[in-house]
CHARMM internal coordinates of N, CA and C (Angstrom, degrees):
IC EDIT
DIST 1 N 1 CA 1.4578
DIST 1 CA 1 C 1.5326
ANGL 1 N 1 CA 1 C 111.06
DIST 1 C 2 N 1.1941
ANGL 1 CA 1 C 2 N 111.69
DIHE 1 N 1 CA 1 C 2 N -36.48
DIST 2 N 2 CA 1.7180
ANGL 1 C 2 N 2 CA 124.31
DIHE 1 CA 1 C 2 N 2 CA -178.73
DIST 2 CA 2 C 1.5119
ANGL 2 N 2 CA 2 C 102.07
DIHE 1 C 2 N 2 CA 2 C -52.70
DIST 2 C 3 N 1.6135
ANGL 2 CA 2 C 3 N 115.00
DIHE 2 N 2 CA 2 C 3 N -37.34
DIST 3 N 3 CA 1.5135
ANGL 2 C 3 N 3 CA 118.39
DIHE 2 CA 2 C 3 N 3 CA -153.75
DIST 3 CA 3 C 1.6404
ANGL 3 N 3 CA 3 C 90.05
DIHE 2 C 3 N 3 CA 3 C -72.14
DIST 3 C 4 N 1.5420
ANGL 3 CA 3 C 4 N 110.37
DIHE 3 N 3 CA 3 C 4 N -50.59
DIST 4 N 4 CA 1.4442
ANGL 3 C 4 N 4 CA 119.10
DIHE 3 CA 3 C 4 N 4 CA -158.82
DIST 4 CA 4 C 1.5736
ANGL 4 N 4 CA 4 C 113.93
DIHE 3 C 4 N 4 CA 4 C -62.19
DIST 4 C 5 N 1.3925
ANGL 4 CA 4 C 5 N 112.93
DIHE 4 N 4 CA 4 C 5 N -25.41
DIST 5 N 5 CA 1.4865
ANGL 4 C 5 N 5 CA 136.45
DIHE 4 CA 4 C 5 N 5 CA -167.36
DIST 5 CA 5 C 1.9622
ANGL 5 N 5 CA 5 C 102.18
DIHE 4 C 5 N 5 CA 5 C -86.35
DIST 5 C 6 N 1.4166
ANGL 5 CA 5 C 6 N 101.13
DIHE 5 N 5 CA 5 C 6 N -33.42
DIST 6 N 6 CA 1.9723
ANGL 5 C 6 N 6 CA 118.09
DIHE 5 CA 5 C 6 N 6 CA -174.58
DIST 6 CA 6 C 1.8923
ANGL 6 N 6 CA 6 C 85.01
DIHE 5 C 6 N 6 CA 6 C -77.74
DIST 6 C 7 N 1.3910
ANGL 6 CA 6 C 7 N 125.60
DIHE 6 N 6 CA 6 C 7 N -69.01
DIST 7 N 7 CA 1.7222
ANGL 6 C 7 N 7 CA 124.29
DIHE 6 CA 6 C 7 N 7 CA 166.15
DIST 7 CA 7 C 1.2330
ANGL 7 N 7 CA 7 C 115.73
DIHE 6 C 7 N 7 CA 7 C 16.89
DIST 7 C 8 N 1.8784
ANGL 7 CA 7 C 8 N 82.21
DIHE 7 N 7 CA 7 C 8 N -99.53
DIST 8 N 8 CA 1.2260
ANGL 7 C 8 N 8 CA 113.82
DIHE 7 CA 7 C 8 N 8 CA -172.64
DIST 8 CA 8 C 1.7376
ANGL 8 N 8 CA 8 C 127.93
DIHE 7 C 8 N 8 CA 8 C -52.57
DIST 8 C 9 N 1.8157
ANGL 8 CA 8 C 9 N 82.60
DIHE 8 N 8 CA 8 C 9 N -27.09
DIST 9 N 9 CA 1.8652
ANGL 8 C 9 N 9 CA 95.51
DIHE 8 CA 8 C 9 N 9 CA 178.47
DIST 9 CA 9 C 1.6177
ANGL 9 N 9 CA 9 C 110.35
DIHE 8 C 9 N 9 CA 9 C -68.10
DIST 9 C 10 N 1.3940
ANGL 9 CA 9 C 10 N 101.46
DIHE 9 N 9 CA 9 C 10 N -37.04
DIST 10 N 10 CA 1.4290
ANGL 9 C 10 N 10 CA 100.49
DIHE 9 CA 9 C 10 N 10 CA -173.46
DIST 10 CA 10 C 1.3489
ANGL 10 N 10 CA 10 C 115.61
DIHE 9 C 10 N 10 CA 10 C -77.99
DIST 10 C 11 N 1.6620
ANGL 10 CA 10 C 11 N 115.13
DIHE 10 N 10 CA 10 C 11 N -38.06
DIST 11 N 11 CA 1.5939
ANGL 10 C 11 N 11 CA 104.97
DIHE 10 CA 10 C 11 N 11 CA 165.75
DIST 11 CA 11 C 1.1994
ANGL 11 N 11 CA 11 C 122.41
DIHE 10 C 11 N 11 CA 11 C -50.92
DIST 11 C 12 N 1.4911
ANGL 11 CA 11 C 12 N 119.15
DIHE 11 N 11 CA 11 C 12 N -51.63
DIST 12 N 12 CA 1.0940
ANGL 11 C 12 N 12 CA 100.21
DIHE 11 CA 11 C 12 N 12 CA 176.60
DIST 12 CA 12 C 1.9307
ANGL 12 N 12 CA 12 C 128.07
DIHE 11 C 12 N 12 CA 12 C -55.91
DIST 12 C 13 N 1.1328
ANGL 12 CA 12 C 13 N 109.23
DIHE 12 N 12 CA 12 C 13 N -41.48
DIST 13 N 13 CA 1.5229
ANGL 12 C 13 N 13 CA 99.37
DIHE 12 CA 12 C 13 N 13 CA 168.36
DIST 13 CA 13 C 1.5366
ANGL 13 N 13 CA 13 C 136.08
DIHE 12 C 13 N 13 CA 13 C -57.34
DIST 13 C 14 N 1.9435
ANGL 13 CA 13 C 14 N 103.91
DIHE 13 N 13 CA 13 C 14 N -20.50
DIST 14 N 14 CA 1.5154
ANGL 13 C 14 N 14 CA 127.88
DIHE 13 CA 13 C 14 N 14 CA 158.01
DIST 14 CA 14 C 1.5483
ANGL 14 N 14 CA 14 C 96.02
DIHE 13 C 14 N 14 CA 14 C -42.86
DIST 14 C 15 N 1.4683
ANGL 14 CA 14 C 15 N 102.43
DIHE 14 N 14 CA 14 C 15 N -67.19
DIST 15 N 15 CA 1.9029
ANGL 14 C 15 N 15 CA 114.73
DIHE 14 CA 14 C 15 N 15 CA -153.79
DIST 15 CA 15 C 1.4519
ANGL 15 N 15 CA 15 C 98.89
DIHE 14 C 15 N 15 CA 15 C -44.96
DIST 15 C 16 N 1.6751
ANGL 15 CA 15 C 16 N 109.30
DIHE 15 N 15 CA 15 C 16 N -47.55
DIST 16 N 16 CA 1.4975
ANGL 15 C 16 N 16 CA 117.59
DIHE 15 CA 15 C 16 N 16 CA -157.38
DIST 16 CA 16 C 1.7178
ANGL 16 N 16 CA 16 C 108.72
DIHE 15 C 16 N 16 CA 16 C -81.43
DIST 16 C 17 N 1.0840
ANGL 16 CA 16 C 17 N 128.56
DIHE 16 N 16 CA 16 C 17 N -10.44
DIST 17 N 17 CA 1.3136
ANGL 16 C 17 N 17 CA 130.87
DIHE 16 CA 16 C 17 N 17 CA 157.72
DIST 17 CA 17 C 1.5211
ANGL 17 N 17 CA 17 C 115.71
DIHE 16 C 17 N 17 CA 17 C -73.29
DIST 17 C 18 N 1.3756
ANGL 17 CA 17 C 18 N 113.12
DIHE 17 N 17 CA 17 C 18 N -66.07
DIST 18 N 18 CA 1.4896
ANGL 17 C 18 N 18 CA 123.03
DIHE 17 CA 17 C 18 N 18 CA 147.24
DIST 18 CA 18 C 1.7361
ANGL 18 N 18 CA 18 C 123.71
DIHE 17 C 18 N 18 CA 18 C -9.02
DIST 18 C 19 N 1.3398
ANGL 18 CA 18 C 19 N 103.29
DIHE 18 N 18 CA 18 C 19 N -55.84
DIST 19 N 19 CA 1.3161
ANGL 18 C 19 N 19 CA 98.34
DIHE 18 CA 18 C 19 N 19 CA 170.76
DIST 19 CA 19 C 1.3198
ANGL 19 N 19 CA 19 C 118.22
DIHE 18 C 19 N 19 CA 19 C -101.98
DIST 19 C 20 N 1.3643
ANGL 19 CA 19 C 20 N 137.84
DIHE 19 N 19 CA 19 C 20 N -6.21
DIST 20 N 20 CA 1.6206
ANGL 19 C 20 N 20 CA 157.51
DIHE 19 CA 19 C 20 N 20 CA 128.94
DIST 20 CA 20 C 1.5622
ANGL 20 N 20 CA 20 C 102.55
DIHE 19 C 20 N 20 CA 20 C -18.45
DIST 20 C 21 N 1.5608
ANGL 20 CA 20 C 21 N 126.65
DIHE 20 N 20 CA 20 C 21 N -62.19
DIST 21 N 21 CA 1.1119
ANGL 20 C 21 N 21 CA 144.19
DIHE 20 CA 20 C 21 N 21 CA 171.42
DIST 21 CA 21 C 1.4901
ANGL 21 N 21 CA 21 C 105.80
DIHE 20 C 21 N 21 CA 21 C -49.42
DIST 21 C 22 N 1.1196
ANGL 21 CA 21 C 22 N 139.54
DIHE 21 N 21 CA 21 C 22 N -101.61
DIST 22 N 22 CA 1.2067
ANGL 21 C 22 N 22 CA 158.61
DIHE 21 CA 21 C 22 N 22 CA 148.37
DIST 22 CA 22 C 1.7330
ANGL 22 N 22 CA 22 C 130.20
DIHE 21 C 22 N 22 CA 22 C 18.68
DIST 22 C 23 N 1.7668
ANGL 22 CA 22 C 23 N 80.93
DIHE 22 N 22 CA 22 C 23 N -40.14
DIST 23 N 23 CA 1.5462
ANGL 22 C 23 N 23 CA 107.27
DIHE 22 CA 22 C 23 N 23 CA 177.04
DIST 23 CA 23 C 1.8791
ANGL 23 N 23 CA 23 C 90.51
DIHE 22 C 23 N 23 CA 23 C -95.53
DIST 23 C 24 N 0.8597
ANGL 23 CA 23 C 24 N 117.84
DIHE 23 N 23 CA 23 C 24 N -55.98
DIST 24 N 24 CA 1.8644
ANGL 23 C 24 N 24 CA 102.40
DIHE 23 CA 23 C 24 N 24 CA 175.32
DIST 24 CA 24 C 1.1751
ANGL 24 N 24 CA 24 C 116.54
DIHE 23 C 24 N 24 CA 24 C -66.52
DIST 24 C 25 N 1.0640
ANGL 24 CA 24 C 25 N 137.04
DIHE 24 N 24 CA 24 C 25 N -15.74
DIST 25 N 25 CA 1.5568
ANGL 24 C 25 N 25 CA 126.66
DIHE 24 CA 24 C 25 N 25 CA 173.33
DIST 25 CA 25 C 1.7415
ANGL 25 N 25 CA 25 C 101.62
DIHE 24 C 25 N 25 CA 25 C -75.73
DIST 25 C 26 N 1.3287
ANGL 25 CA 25 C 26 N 116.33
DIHE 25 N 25 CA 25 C 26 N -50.31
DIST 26 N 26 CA 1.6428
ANGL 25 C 26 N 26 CA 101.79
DIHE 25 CA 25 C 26 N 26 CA 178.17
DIST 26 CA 26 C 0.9959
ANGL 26 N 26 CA 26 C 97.17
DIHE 25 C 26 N 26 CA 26 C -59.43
DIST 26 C 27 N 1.2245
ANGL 26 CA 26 C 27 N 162.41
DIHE 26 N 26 CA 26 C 27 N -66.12
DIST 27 N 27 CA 1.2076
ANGL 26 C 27 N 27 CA 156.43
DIHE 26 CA 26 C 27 N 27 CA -133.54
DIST 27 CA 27 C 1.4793
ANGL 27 N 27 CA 27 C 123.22
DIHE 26 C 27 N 27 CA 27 C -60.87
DIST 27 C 28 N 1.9164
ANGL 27 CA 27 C 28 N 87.62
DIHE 27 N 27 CA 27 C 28 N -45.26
DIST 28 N 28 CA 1.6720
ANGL 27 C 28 N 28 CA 98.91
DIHE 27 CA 27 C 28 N 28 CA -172.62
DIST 28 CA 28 C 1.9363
ANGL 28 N 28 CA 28 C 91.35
DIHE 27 C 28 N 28 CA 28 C -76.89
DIST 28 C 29 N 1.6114
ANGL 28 CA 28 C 29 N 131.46
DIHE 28 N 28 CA 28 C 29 N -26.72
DIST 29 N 29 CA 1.5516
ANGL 28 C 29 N 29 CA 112.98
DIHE 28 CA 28 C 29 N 29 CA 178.64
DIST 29 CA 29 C 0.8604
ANGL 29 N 29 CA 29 C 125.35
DIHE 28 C 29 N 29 CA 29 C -56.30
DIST 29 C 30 N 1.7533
ANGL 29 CA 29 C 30 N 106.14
DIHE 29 N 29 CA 29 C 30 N -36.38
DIST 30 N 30 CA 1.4839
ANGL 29 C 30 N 30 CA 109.24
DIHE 29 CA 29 C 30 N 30 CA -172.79
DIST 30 CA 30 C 1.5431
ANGL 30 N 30 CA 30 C 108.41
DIHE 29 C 30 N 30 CA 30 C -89.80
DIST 30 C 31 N 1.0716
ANGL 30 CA 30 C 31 N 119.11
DIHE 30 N 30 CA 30 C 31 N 13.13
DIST 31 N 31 CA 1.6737
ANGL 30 C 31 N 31 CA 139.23
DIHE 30 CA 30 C 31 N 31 CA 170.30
DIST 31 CA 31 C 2.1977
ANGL 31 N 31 CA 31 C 92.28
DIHE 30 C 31 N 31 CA 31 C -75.15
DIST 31 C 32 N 1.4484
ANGL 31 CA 31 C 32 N 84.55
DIHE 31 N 31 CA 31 C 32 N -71.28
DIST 32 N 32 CA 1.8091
ANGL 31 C 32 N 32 CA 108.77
DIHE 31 CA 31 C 32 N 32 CA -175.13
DIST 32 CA 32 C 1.5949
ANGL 32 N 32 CA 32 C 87.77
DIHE 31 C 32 N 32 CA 32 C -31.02
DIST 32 C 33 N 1.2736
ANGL 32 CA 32 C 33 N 115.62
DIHE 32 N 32 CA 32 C 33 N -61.23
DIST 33 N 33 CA 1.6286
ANGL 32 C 33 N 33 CA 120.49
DIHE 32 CA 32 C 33 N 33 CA -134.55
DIST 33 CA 33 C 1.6481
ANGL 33 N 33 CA 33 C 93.18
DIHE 32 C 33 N 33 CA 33 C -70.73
DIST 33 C 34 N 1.3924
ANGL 33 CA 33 C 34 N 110.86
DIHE 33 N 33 CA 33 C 34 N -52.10
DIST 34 N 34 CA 1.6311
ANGL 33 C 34 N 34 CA 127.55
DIHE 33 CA 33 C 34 N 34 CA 173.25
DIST 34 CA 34 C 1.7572
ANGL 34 N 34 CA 34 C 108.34
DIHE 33 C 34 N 34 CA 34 C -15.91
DIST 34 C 35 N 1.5130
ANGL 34 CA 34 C 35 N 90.11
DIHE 34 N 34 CA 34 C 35 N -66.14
DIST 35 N 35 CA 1.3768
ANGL 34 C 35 N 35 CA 117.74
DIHE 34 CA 34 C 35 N 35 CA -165.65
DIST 35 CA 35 C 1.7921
ANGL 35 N 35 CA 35 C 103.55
DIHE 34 C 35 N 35 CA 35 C -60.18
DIST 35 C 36 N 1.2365
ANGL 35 CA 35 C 36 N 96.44
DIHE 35 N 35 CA 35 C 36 N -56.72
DIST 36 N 36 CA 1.7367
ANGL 35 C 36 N 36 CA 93.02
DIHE 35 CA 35 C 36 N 36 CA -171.37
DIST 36 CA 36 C 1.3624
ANGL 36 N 36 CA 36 C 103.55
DIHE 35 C 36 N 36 CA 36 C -56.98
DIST 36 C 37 N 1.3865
ANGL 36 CA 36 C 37 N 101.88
DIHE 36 N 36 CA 36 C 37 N -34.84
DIST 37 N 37 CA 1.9161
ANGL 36 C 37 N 37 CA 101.19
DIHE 36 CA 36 C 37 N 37 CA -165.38
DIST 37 CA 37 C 1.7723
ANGL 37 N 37 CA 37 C 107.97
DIHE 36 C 37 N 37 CA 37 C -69.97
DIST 37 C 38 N 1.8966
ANGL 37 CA 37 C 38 N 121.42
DIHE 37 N 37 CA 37 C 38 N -35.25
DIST 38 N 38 CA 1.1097
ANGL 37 C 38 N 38 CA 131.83
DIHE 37 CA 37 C 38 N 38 CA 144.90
DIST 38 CA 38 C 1.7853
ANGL 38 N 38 CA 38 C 104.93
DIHE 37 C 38 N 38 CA 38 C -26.47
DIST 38 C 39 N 0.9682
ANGL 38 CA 38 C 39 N 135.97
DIHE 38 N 38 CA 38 C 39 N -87.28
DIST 39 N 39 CA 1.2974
ANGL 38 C 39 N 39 CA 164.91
DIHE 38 CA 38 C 39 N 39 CA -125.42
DIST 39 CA 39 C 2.1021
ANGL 39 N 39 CA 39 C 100.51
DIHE 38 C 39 N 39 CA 39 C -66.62
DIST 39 C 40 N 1.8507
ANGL 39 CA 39 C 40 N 86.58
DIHE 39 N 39 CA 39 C 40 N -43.96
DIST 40 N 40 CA 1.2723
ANGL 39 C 40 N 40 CA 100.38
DIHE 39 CA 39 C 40 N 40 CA -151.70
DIST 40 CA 40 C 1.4890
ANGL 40 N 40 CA 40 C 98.12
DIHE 39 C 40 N 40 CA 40 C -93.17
DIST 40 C 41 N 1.6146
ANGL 40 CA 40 C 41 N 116.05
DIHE 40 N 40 CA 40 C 41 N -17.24
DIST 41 N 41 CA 1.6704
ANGL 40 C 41 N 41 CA 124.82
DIHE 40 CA 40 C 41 N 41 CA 175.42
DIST 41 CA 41 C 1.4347
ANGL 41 N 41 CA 41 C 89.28
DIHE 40 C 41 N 41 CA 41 C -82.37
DIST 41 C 42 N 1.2650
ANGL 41 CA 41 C 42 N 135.02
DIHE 41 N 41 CA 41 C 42 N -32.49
DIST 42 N 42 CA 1.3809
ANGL 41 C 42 N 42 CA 116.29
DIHE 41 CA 41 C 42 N 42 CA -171.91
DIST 42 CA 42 C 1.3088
ANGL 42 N 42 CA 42 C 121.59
DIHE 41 C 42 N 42 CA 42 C -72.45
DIST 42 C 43 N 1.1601
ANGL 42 CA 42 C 43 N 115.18
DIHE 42 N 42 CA 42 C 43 N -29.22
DIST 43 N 43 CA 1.7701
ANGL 42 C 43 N 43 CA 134.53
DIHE 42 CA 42 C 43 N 43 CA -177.36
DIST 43 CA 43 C 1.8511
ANGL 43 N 43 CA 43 C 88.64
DIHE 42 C 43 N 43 CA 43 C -74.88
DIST 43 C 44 N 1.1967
ANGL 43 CA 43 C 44 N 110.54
DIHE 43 N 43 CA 43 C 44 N -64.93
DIST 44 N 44 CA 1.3483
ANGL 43 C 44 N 44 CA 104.33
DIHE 43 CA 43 C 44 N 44 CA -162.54
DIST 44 CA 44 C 1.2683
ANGL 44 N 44 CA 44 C 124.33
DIHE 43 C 44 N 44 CA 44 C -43.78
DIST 44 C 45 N 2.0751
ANGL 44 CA 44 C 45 N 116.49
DIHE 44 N 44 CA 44 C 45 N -41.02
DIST 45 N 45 CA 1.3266
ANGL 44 C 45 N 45 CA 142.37
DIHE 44 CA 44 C 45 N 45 CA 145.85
DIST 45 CA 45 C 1.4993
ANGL 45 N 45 CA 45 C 113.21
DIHE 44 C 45 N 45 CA 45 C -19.87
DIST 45 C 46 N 1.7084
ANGL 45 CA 45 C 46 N 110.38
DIHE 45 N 45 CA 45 C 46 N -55.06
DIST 46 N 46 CA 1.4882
ANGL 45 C 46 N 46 CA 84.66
DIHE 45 CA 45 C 46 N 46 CA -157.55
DIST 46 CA 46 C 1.8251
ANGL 46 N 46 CA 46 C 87.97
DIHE 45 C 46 N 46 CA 46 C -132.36
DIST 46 C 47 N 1.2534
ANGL 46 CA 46 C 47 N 118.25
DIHE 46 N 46 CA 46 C 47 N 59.57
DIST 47 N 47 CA 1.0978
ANGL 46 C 47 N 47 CA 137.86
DIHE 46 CA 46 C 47 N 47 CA 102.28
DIST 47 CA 47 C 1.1624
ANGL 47 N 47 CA 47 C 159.90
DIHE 46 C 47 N 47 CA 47 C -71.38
DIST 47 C 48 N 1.8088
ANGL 47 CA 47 C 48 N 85.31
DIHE 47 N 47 CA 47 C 48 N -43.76
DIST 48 N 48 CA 2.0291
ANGL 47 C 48 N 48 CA 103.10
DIHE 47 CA 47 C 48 N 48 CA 164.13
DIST 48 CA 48 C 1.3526
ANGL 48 N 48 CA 48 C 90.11
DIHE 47 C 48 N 48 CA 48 C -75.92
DIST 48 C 49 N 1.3348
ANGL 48 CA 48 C 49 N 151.29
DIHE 48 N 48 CA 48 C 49 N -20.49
DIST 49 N 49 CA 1.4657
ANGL 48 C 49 N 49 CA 139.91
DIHE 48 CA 48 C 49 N 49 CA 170.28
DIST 49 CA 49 C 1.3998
ANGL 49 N 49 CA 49 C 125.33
DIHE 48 C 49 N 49 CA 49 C -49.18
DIST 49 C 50 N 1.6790
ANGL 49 CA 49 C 50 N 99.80
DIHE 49 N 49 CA 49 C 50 N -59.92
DIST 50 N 50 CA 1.8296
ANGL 49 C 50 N 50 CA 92.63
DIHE 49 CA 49 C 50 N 50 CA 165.91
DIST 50 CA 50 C 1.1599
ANGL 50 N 50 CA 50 C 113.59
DIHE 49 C 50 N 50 CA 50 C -69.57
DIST 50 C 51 N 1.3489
ANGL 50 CA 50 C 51 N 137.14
DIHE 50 N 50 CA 50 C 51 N -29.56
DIST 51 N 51 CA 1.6450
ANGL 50 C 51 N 51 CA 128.09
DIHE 50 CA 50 C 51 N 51 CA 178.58
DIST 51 CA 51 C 1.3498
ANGL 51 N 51 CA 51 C 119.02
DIHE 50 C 51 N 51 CA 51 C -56.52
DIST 51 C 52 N 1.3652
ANGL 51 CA 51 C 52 N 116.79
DIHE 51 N 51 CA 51 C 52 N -14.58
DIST 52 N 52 CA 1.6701
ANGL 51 C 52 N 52 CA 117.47
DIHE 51 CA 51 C 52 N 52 CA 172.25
DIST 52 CA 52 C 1.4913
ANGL 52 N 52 CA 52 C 114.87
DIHE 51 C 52 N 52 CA 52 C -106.44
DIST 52 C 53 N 1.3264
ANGL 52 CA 52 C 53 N 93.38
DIHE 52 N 52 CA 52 C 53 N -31.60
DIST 53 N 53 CA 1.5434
ANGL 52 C 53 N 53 CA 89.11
DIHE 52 CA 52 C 53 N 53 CA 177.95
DIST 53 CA 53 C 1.0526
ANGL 53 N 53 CA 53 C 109.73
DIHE 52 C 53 N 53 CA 53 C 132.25
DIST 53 C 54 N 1.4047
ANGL 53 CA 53 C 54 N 124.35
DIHE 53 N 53 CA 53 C 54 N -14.70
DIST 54 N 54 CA 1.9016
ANGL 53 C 54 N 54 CA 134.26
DIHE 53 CA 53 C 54 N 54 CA -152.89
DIST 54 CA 54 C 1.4914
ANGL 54 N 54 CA 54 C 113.61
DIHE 53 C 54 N 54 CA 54 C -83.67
DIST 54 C 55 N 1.3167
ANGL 54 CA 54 C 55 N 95.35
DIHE 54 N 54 CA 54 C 55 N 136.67
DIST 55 N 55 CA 1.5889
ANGL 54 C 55 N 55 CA 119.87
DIHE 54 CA 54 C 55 N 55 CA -162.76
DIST 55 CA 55 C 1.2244
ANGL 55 N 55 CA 55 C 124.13
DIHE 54 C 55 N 55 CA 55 C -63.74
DIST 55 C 56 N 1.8142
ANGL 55 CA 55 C 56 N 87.40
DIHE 55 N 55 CA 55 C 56 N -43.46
DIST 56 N 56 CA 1.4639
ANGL 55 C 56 N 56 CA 122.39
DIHE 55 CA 55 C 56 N 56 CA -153.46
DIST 56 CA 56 C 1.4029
ANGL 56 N 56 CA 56 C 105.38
DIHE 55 C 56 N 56 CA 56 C -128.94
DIST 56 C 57 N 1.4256
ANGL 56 CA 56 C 57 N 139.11
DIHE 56 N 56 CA 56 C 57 N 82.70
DIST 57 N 57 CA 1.4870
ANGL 56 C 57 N 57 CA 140.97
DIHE 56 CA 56 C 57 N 57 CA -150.35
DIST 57 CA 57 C 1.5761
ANGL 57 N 57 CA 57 C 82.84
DIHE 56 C 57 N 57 CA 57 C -97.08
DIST 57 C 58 N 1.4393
ANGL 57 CA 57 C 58 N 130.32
DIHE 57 N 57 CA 57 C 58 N -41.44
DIST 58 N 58 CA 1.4600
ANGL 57 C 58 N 58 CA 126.10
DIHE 57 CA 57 C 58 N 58 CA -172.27
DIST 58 CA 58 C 1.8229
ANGL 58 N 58 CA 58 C 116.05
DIHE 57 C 58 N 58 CA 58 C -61.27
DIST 58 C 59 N 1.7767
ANGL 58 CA 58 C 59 N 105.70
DIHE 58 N 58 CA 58 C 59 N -12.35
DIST 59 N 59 CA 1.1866
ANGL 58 C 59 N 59 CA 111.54
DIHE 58 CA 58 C 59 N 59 CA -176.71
DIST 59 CA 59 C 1.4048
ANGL 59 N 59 CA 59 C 119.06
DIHE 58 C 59 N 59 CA 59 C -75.45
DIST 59 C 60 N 1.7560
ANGL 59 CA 59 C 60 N 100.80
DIHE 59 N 59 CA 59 C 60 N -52.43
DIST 60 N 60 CA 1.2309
ANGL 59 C 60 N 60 CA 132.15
DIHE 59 CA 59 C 60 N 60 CA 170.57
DIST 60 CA 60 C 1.6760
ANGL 60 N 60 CA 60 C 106.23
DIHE 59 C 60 N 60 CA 60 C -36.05
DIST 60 C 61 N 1.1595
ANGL 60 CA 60 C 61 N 90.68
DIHE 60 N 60 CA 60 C 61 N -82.23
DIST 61 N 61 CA 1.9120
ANGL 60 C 61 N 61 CA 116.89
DIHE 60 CA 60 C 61 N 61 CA -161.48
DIST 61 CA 61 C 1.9727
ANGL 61 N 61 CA 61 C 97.89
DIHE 60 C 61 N 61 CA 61 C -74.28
DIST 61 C 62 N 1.1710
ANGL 61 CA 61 C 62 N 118.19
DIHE 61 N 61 CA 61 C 62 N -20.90
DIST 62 N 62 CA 1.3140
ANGL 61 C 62 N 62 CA 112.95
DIHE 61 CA 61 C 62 N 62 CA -172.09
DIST 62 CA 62 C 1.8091
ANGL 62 N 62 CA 62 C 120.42
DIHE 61 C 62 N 62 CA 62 C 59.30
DIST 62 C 63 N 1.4880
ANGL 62 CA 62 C 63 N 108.07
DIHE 62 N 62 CA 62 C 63 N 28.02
DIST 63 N 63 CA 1.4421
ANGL 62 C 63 N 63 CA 130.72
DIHE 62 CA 62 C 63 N 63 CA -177.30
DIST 63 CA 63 C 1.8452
ANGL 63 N 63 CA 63 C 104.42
DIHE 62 C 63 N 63 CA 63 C -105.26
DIST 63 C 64 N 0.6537
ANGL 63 CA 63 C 64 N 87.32
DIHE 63 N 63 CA 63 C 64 N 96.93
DIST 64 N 64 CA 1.8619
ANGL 63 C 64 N 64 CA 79.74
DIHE 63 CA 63 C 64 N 64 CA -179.24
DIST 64 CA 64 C 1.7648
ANGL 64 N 64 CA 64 C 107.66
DIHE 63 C 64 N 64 CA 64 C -62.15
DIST 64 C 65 N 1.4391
ANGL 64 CA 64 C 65 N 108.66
DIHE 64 N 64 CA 64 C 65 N 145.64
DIST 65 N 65 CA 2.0236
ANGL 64 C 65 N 65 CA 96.86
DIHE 64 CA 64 C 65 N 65 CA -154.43
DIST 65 CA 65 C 1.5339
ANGL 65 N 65 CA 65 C 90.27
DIHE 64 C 65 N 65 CA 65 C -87.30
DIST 65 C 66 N 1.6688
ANGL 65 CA 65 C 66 N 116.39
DIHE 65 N 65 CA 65 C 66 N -27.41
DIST 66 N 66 CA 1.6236
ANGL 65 C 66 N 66 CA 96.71
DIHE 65 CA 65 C 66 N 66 CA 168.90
DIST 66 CA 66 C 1.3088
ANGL 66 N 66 CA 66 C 140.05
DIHE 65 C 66 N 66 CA 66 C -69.37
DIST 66 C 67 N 1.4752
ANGL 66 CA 66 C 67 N 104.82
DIHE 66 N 66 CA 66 C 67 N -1.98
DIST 67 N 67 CA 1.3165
ANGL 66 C 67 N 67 CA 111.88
DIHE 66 CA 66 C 67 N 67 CA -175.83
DIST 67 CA 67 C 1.9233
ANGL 67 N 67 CA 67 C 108.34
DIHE 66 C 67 N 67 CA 67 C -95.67
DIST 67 C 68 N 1.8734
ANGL 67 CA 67 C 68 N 102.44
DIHE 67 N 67 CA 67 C 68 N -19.88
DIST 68 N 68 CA 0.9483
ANGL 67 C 68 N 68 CA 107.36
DIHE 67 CA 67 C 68 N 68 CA 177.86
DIST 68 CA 68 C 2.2024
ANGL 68 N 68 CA 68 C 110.89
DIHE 67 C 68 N 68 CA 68 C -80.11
DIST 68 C 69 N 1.0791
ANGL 68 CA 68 C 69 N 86.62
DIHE 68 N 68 CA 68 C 69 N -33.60
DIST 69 N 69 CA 1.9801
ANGL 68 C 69 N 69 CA 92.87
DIHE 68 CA 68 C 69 N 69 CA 176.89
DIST 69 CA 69 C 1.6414
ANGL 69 N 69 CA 69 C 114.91
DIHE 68 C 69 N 69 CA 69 C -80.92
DIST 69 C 70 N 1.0118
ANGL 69 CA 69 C 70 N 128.83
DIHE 69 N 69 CA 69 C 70 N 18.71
DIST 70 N 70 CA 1.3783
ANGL 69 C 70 N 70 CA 154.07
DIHE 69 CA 69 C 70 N 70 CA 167.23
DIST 70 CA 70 C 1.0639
ANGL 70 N 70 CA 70 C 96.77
DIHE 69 C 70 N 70 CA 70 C -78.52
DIST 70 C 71 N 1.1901
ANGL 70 CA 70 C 71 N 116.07
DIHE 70 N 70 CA 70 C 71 N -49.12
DIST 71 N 71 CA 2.0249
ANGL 70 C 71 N 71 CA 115.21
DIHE 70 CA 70 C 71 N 71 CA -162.60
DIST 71 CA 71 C 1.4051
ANGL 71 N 71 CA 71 C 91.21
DIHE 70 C 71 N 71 CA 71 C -80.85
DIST 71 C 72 N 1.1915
ANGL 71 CA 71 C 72 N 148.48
DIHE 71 N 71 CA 71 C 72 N 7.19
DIST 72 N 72 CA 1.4420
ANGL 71 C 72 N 72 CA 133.15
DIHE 71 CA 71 C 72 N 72 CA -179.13
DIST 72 CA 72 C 1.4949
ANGL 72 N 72 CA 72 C 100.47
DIHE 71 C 72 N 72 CA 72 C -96.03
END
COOR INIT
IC SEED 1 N 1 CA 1 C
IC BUILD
């Protein structure tokens, strides 16, 4: 009975890694998604930047641009 009771103990700790796993993989996409969406406000930023003319896009937006070219 001990064996059947050690089983079940361990599946269940299988399951709970299993879903340990599962729960970090969404996590790290919606990490991905963060980033692109970061990525894609930054381009947009300093595009409308040369279209005005602006010197200083970190002034504007309050994004410092080295902190934004890091992510590359």
């Amino acid at each position: 009975m001990g064996n059947v009771k050690g089983y079940f103990g361990s599946a269940k700790s299988y399951f709970g890694n299993v879903k340990g796993y599962f729960r970090n993989v969404e996590c790290y996409f919606r990490n991905v998604k963060y980033y692109f969406g970061n990525v894609k406000c930054y381009l947009g930023n300093r595009s409308r930047d040369w279209a005005t003319g602006s010197r200083t896009p970190e002034k504007r937006y309050g994004i410092p641009v080295s902190r934004c070219k890091a992510l590359f």
